[in-house]
Wavefront OBJ file of the C-alpha trace (Angstrom):
o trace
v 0.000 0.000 0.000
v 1.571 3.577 -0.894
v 2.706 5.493 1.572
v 0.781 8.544 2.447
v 1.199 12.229 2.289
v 0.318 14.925 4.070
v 0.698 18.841 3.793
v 0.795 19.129 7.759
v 3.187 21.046 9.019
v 5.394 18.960 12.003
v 8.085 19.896 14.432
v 11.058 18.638 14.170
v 12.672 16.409 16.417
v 16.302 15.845 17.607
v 18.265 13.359 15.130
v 18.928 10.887 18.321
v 15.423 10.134 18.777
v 13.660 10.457 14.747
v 13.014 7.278 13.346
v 12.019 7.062 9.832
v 11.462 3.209 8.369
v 14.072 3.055 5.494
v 11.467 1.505 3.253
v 10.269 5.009 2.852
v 11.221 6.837 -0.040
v 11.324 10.184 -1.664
v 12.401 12.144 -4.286
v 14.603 14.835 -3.816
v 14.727 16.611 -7.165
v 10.732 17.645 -6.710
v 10.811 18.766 -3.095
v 13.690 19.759 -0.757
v 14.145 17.132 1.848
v 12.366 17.093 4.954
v 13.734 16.418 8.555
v 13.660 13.376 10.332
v 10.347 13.154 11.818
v 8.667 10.459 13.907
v 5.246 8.493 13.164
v 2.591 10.063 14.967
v 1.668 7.900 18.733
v -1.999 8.148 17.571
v -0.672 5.715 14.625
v 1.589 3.336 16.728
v -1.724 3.570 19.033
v -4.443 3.130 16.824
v -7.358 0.926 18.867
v -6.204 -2.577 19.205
v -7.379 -5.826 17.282
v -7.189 -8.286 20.409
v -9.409 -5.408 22.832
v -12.730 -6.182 23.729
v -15.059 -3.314 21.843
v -16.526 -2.830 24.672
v -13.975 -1.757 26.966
v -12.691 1.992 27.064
v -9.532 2.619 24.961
v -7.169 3.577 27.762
v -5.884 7.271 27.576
v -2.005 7.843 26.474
v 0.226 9.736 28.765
v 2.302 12.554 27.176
v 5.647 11.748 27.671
v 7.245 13.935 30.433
v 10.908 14.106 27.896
v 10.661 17.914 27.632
v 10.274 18.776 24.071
v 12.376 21.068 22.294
v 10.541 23.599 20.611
v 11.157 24.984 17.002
v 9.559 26.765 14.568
v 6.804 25.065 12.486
v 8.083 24.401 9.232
v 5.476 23.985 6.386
v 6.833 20.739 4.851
v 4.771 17.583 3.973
v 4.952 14.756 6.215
v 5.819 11.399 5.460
v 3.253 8.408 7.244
v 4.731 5.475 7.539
v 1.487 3.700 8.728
v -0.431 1.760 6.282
v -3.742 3.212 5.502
v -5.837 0.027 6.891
v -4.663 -0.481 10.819
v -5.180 3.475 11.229
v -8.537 4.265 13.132
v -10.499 5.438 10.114
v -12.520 1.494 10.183
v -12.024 0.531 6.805
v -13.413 -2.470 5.486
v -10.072 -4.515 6.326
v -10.367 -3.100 9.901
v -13.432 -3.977 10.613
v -13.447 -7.631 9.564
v -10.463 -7.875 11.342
v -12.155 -6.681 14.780
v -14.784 -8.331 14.153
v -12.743 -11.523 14.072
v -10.106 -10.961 16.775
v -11.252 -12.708 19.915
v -10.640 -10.467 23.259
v -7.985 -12.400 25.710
v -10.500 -12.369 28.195
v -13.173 -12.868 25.592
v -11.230 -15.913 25.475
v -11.573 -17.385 29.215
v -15.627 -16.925 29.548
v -17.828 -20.055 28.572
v -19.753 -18.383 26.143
v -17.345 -16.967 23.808
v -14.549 -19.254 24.886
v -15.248 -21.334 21.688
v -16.397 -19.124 17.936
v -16.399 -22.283 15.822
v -20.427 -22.414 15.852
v -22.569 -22.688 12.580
v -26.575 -22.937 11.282
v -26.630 -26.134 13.037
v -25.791 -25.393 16.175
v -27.626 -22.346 16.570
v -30.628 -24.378 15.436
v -30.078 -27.002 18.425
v -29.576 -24.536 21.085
v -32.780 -22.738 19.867
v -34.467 -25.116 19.599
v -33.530 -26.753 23.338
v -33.932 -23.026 24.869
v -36.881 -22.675 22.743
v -39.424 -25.112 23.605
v -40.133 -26.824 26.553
v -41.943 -28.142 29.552
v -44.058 -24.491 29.846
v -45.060 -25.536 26.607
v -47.260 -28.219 28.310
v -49.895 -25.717 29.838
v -50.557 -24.127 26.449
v -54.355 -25.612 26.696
v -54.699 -23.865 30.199
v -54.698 -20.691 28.164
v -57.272 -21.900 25.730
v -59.958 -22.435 28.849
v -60.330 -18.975 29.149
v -59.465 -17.559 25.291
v -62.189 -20.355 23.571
v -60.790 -21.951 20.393
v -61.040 -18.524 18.424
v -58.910 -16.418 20.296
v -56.456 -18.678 21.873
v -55.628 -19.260 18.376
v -55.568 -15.450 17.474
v -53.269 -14.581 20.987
v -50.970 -17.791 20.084
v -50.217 -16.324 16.615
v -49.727 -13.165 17.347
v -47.614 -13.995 19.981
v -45.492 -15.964 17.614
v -45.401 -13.410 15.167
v -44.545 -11.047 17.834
v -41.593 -12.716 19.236
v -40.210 -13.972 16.261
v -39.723 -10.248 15.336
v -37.763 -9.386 18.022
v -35.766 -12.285 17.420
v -35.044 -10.993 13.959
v -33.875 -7.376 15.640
v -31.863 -9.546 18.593
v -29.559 -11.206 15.609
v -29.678 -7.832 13.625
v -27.737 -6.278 16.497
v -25.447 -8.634 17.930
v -23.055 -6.773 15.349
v -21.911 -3.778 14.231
v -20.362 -3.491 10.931
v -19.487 0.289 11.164
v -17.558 0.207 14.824
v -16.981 -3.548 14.803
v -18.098 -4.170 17.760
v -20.167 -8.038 18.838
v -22.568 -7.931 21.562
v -22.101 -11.324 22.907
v -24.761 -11.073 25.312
v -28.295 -9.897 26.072
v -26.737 -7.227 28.872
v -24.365 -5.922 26.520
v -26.186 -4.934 23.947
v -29.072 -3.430 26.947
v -25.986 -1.630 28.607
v -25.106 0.011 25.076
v -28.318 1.191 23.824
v -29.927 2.181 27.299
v -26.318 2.917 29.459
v -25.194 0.752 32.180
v -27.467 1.971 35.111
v -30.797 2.074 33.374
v -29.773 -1.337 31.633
v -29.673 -3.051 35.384
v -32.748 -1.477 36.502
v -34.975 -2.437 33.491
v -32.702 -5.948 32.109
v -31.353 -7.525 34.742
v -33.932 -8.819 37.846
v -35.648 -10.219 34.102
v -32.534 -11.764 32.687
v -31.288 -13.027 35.821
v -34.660 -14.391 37.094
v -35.353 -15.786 33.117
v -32.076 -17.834 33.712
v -31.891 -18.521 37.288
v -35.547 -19.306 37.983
v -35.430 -21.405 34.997
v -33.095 -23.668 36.291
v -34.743 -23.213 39.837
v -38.233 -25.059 37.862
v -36.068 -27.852 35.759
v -35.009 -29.055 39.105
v -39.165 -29.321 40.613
v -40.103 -30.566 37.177
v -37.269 -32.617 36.964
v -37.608 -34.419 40.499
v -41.016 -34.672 40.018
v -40.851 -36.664 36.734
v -37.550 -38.902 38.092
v -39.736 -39.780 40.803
v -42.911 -40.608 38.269
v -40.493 -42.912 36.384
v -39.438 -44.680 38.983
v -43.180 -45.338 40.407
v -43.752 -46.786 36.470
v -40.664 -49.084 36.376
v -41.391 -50.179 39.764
v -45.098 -50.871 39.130
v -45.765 -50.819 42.537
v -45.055 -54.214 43.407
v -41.227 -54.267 43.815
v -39.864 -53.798 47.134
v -37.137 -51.141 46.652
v -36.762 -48.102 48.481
v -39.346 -45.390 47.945
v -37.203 -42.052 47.807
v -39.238 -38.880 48.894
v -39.101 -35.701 46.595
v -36.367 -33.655 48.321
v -34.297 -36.689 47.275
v -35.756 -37.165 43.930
v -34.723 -32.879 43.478
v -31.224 -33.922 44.635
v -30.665 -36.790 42.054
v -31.526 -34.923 39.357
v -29.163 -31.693 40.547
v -26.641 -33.868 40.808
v -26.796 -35.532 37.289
v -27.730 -31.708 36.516
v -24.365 -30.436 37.803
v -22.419 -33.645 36.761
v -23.209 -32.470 32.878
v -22.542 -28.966 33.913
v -18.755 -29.195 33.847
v -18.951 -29.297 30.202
v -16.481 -26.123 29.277
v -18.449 -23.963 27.268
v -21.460 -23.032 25.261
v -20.345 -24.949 21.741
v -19.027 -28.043 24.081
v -23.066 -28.361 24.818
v -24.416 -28.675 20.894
v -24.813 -32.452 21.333
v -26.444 -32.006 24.716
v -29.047 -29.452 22.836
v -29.225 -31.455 20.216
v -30.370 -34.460 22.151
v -32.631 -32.202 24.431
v -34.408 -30.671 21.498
v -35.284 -34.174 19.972
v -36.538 -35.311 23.426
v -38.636 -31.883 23.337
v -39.805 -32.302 20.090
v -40.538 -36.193 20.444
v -42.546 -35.778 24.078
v -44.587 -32.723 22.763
v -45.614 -34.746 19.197
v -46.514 -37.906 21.240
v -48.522 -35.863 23.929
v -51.266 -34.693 20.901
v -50.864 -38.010 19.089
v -51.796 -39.981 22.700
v -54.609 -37.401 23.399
v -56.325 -37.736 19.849
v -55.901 -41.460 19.870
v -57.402 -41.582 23.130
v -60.443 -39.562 22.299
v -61.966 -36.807 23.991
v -62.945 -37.180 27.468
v -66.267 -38.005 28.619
v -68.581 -34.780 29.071
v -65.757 -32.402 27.729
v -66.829 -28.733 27.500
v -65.468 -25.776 25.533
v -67.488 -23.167 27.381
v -65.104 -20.421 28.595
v -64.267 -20.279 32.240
v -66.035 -17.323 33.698
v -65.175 -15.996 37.046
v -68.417 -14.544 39.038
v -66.997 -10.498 39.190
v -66.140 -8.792 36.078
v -62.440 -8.077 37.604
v -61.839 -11.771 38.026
v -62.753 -12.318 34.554
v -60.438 -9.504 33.100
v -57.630 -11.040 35.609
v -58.585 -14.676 34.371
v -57.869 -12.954 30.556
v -54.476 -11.312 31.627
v -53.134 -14.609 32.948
v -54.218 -16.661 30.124
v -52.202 -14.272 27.730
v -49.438 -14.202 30.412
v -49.043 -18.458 29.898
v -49.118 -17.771 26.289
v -45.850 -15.464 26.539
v -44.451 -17.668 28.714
v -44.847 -20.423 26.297
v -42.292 -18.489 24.422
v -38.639 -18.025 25.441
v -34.995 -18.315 24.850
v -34.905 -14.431 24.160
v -32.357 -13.901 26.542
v -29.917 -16.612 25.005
v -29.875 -15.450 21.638
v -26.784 -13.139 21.613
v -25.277 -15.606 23.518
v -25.680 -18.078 21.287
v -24.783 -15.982 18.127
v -21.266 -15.000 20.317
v -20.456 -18.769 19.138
v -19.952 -18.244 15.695
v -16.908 -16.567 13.806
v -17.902 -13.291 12.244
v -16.148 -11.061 9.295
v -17.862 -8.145 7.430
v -17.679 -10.912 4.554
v -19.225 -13.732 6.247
v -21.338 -12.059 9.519
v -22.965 -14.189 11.717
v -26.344 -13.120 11.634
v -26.713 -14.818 8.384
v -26.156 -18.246 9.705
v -27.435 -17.201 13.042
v -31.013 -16.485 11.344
v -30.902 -19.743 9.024
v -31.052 -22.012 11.940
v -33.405 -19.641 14.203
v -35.999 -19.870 11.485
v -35.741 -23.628 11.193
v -35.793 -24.160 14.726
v -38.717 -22.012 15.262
v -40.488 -23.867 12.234
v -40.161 -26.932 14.176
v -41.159 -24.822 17.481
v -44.648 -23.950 15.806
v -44.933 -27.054 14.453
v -44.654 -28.657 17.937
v -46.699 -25.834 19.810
v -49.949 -25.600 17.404
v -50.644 -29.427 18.041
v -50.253 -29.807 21.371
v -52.203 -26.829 22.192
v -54.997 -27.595 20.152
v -55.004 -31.039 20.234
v -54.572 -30.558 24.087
v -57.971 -28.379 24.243
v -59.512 -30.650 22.034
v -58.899 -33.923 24.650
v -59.532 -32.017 27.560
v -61.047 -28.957 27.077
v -62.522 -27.620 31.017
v -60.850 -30.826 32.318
v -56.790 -30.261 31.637
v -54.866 -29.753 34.960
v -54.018 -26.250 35.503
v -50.980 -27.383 37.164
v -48.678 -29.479 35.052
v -51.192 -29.255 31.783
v -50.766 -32.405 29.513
v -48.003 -34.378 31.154
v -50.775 -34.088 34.319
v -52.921 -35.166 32.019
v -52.153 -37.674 30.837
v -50.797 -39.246 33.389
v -53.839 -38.707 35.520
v -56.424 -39.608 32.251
v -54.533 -42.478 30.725
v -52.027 -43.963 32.747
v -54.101 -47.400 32.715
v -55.218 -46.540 29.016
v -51.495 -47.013 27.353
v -48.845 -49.085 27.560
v -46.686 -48.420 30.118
v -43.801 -48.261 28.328
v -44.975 -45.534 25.903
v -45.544 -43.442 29.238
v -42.330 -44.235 30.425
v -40.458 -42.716 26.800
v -42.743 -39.646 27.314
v -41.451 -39.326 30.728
v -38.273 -39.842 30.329
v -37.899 -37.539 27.614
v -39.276 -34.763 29.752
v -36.322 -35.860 32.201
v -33.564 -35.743 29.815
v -35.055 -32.171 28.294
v -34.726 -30.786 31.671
v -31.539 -31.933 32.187
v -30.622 -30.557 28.233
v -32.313 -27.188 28.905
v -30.675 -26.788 32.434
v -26.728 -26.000 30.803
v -28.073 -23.767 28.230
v -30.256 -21.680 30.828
v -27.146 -22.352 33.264
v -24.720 -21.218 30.715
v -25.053 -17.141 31.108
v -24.982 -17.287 35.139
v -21.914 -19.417 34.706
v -20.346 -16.733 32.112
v -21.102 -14.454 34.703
v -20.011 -15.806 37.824
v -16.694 -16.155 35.656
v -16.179 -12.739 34.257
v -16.131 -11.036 38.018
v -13.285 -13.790 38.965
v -11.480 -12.581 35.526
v -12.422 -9.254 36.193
v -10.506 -9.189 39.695
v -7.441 -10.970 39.034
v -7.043 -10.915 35.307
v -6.595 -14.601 34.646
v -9.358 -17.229 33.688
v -10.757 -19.220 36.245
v -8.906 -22.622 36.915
v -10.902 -25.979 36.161
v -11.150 -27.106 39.640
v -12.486 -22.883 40.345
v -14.940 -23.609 37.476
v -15.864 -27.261 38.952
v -16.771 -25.818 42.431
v -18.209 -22.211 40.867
v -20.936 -24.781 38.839
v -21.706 -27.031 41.749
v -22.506 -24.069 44.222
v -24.905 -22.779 41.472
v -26.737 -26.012 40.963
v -27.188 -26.569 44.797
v -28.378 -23.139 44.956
v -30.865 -23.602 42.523
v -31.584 -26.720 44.237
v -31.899 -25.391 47.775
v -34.938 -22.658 46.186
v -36.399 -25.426 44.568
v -36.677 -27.531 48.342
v -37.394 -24.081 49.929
v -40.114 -22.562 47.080
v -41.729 -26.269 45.656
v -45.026 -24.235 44.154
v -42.761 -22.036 41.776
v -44.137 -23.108 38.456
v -47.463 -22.375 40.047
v -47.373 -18.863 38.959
v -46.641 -19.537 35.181
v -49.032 -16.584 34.504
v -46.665 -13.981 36.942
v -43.316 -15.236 35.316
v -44.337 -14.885 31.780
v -45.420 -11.286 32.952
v -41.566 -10.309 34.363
v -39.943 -11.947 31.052
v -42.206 -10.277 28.615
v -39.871 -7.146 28.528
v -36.889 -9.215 27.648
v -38.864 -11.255 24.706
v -41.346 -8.297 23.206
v -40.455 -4.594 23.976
v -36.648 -4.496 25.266
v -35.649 -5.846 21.667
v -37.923 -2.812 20.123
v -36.371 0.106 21.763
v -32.873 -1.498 21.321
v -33.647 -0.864 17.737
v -34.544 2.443 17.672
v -31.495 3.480 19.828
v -28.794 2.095 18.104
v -29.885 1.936 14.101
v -32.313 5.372 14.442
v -34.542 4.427 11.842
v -36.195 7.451 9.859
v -38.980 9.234 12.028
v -42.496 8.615 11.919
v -41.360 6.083 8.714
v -42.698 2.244 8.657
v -40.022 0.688 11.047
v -39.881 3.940 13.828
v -43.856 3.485 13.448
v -43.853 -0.729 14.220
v -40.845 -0.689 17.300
v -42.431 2.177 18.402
v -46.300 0.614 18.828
v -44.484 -2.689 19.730
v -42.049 -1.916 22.095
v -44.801 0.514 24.281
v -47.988 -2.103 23.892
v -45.084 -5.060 25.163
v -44.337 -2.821 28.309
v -48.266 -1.993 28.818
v -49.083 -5.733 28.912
v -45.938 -6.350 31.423
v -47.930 -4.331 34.063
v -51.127 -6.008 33.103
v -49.735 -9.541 33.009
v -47.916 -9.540 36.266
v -51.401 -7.427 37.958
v -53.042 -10.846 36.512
v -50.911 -12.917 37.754
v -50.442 -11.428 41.400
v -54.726 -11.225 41.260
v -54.697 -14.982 40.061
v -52.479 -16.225 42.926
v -54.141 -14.064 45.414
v -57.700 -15.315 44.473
v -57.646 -18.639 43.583
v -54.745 -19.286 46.540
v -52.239 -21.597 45.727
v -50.521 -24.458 48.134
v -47.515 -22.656 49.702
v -45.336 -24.934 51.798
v -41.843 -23.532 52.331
v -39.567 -26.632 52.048
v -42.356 -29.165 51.677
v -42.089 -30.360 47.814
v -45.340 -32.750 47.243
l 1 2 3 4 5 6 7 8 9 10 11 12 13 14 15 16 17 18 19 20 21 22 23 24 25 26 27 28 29 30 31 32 33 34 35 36 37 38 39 40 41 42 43 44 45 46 47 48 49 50 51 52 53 54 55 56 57 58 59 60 61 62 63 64 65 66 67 68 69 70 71 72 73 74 75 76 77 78 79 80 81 82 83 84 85 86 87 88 89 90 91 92 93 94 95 96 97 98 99 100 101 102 103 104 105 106 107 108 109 110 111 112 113 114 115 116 117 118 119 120 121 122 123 124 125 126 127 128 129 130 131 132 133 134 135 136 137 138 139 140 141 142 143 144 145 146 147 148 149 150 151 152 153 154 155 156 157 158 159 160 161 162 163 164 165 166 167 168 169 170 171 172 173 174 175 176 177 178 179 180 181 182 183 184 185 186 187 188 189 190 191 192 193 194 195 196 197 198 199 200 201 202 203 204 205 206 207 208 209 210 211 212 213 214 215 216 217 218 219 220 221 222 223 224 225 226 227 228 229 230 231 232 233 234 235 236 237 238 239 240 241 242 243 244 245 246 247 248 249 250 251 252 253 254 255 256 257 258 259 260 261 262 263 264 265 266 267 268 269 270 271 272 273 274 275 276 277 278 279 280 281 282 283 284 285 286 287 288 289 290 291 292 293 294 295 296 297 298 299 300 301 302 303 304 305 306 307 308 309 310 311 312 313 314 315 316 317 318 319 320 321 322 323 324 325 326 327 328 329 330 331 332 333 334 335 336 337 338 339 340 341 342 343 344 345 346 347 348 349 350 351 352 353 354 355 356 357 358 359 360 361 362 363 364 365 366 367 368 369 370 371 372 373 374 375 376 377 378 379 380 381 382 383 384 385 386 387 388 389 390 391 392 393 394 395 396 397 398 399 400 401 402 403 404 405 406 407 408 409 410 411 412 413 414 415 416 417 418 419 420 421 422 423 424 425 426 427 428 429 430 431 432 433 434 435 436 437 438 439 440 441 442 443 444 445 446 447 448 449 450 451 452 453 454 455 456 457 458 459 460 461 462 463 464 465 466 467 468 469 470 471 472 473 474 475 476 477 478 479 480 481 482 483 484 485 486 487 488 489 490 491 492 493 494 495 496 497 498 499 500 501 502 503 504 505 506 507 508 509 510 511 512 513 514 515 516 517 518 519 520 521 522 523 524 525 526 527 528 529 530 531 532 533 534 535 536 537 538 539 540
């Protein structure tokens, strides 16, 4: 690349400390020659390839060598920097920043490994995706009627599926470079770092945390169903109670935990999503075989007081978003995958979303429906179809096709555990990196992972009746899934005022924080009225 030239004027320096690169040259017949002058620091200096985007460029002292000062001398100045490492972000730049992993970067779980592709982000979705809230779908439909509980579930798909779109739109920057590798990074940068942990981070952390928190209870609870069908009731072993059932599952929880990083778990979300998608498809096919039960009705539940019924609405539509999810693992999931300006990762990123979240509706619509259809007044509002059909048809089947649906809902929770687990381990890391500035030693990461999943498992023993308020959680997360993505969107790409896209985050983002309030007012209402069984470290 030729060198460049400037008509700046310089100072000149003493000969003893002027470098000039002696692949430089210059002809002296058309200009008289120029002192030795040195390469400008903000050259040498120019924002690194290896630092993090994210992290403030460090100021440069002025050296205290007292200068010696001379008259300015009009001549033109010779740069000896090539044109593409200066800091104007040229194409070459950029790809390269994009690329460059940050040393610390380096030493999280998350974005320890960038070798991802379609297919993995397609597992992961898919694991994070769908799941055992996905079960009390038809719960919803006993208060929506067949008509709108199909209306709320599409438009909720729509909805989210959006925001999904913007998510993987701005995990990247191609004019700065810079890769949002997570859901609080990219809130942090478009809302700043204090507002971002008032509005972000109870949902993130409670999204992730809690999650985990209900694997465990659903988890126990079906370990200790599976053993009551292989056991039949006739053998004589040991009958374990369900703080101990909670236990063997955290332990085979935290066991697969120790699994390094987020790309190390593709063939654990690969196997949970085909346990997802195979207990969900032989839920419906079991319930329409089966028939419908005896004296079904479709007649809307009605609460007596107008304010019960509008409550009764709210936490119908609150199960619906919470039937949706995974929002706040989407960035972390992209982080996975290598990224140039050539070959970004959204586009891979959004091929495997978009089959996973075929498969997602094509898993959801049935069993929802189908579930309705079975059960109608009659599904268990605790539990939904796996109640169901446990409680309907456990003499009605063989037992060994209820032990494969069972067990599949075991190993899903155990699947779905290290990719909910993954961004609270990421995080407990990055404050150990942060402190001493050097990654976290296996053994450090062993005991870090254990403490989580026996904290997890010590709310699930003290709070058993958590996935009781389905209705109240899909309330908190529905910032994170419908409206956070929205205003990200208009603060960092500005779209054109009052034009199509300011017009559509704009409506979105305000009507997803408007049914927050509503949904977790329904929910609260809900658990007030209708009471639910609290017994602090009793698990039934």
């Amino acid at each position: 690349m030729g060198d460049e030239i400037s008509s700046k004027p310089v100072t000149p320096r003493p000969a003893s400390t002027a470098t000039v690169d002696s692949s430089a040259t210059w002809d002296s017949s058309s200009a008289p020659t120029p002192p030795p002058v040195s390469t400008p620091p903000s050259q040498y200096h120019s924002p690194s390839l290896s630092r993090s985007p994210l992290l403030s460029t460090p100021e440069i002292k002025p050296s205290k060598t007292p200068r010696i000062v001379t008259p300015k001398i009009a001549t033109p100045r010779l740069s000896l920097t090539p044109r593409f490492i200066t800091p104007l972000g040229s194409p070459i730049r950029r790809a390269l920043h994009l690329t460059k992993l940050d040393p610390q970067d380096a030493w999280l779980p998350i974005t320890e490994s960038r070798n991802g592709n379609a297919y993995y982000a397609a597992f992961h979705t898919l694991c994070s995706g769908i799941g055992i809230q996905a079960l009390i779908l038809p719960v919803a439909f006993t208060v929506l009627g067949w008509t709108w509980g199909i209306i709320c579930l599409t438009l909720a798909f729509i909805w989210q599926l959006y925001t999904l779109y913007l998510l993987v739109q701005l995990h990247e920057s191609a004019e700065t470079g810079m890769r949002y590798s997570r859901y609080m990074q990219l809130a942090g940068a478009a809302f700043g770092e204090r507002l971002a942990n008032w509005l972000a981070l109870f949902p993130f952390m409670y999204l992730a945390g809690g999650t985990c928190v209900s694997l465990i209870i659903i988890g126990g609870s079906t370990c200790e169903m599976f053993f009551g069908i292989l056991c039949g009731g006739t053998c004589g072993a040991h009958h374990l109670t369900p703080v101990e059932w909670y236990l063997v599952f955290t332990c085979a929880a935290v066991l697969l935990s120790q699994l390094p990083n987020l790309n190390s778990i593709a063939g654990v979300s690969l196997i949970g999503a085909i346990t997802a998608v195979g207990y969900c498809t032989m839920m419906w096919i079991i319930s329409v075989t089966e028939g419908r039960m005896p004296n079904v009705s479709y007649n809307s539940v009605r609460a007596n007081t107008q304010i019960a019924r509008v409550f009764d609405l709210l936490n119908a539509l609150g199960i619906i978003a919470f039937a949706f999810r995974g929002h706040n693992l989407i960035l972390e999931i992209q982080a996975t995958m290598p990224s140039s300006e050539k070959h970004p990762s959204r586009v891979p990123m959004w091929r495997g979303t978009k089959v996973a979240y075929a498969i997602i509706a094509a898993c959801l619509y049935p069993l929802a429906i189908a579930g309705y259809w079975a059960y109608g007044q009659m599904i268990p509002p605790n539990g939904g179809m796996l109640t169901a059909i446990y409680a309907f048809h456990r003499n009605d089947i063989k037992q060994s096709v209820l032990g494969l649906v069972i067990l599949f809902v075991i190993i899903n929770a155990l699947s779905s555990f290290q990719i909910y687990g993954m961004p609270m381990f990421d995080d407990m890391e990055s404050r150990f990196i942060v402190k001493f500035k050097k990654p976290l030693p296996w053994w450090g990461r062993a005991i870090s992972r254990a403490m989580f999943g026996y904290g997890c498992f010590f709310v699930a023993v003290a709070i058993p009746f958590l996935g009781s308020v389905a209705g109240l959680i899909g309330g908190i997360a529905l910032p994170v899934t419908l409206a956070y993505p929205c205003f990200m969107w208009l603060k960092m790409k500005r779209p054109k005022m009052y034009g199509l896209s300011w017009w559509v985050n704009w409506v979105l983002g305000t009507l997803g924080m408007a049914l927050s309030g509503l949904l977790i007012a329904g929910g609260l209402y809900v658990v007030i009225d209708t009471g639910i069984k609290v017994s602090f470290f009793k698990p039934q």
